[in-house]
C-alpha positions as CSV (number, residue, x, y, z in Angstrom):
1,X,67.1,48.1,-93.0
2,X,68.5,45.0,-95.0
3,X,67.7,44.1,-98.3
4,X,65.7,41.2,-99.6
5,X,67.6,38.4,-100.7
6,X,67.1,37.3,-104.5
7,X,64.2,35.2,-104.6
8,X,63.9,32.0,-107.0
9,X,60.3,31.3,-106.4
10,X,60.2,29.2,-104.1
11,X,57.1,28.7,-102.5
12,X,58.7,28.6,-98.8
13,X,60.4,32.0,-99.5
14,X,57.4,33.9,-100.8
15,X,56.0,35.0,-97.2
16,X,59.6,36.2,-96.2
17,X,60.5,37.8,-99.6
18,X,57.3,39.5,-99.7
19,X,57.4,40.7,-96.0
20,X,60.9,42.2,-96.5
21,X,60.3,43.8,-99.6
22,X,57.2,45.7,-98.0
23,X,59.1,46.6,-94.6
24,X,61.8,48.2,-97.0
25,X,59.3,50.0,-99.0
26,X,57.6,51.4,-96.3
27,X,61.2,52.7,-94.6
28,X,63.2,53.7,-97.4
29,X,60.9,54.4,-101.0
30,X,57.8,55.3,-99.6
31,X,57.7,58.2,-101.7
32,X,58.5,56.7,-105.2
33,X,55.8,55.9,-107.6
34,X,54.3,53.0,-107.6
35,X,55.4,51.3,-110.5
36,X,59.1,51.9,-109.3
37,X,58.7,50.1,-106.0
38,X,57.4,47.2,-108.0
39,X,60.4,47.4,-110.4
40,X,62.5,48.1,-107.5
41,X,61.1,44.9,-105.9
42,X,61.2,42.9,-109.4
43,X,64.9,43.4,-109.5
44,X,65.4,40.8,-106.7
45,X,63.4,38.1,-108.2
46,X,66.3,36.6,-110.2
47,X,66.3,32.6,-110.7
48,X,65.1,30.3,-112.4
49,X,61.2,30.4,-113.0
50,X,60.8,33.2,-111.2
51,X,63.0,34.9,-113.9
52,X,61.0,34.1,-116.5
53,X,57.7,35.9,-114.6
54,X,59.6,38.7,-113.8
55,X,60.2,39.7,-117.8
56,X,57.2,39.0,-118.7
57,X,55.3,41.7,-115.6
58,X,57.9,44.3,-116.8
59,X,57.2,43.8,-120.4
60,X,53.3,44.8,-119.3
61,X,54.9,47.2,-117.4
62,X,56.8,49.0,-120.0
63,X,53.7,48.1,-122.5
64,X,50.8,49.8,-120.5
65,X,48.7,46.3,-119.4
66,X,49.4,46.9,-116.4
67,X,47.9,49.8,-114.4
């Protein structure tokens, strides 16, 4: 099962990116909890804007907003 590819945000990659990350999740972390999938799947958003979203879910993350 291959990897995502570092997504940027771009609208035309969403569908793929999420699709991917899902497939993977399902065949290879299944088990882990789910805030490590979505930190799992947070470490492939990389680029520009995206970026910037990324930091600020883990920061609610690490804070306890997010449940």
């Amino acid at each position: 099962m291959a990897r995502p590819q570092e997504f940027d945000g771009s609208s035309g990659r969403v569908a793929g990116f999420i699709i991917v990350c899902k497939l993977y999740i399902q065949m290879r972390i299944r088990g882990a909890l789910v805030e490590e999938q979505i930190q799992w799947m947070l470490s492939y958003v990389q680029e520009e804007v995206a970026d910037v979203w990324k930091e600020n879910i883990l920061e609610d993350l690490e804070g306890g907003l997010l449940e």
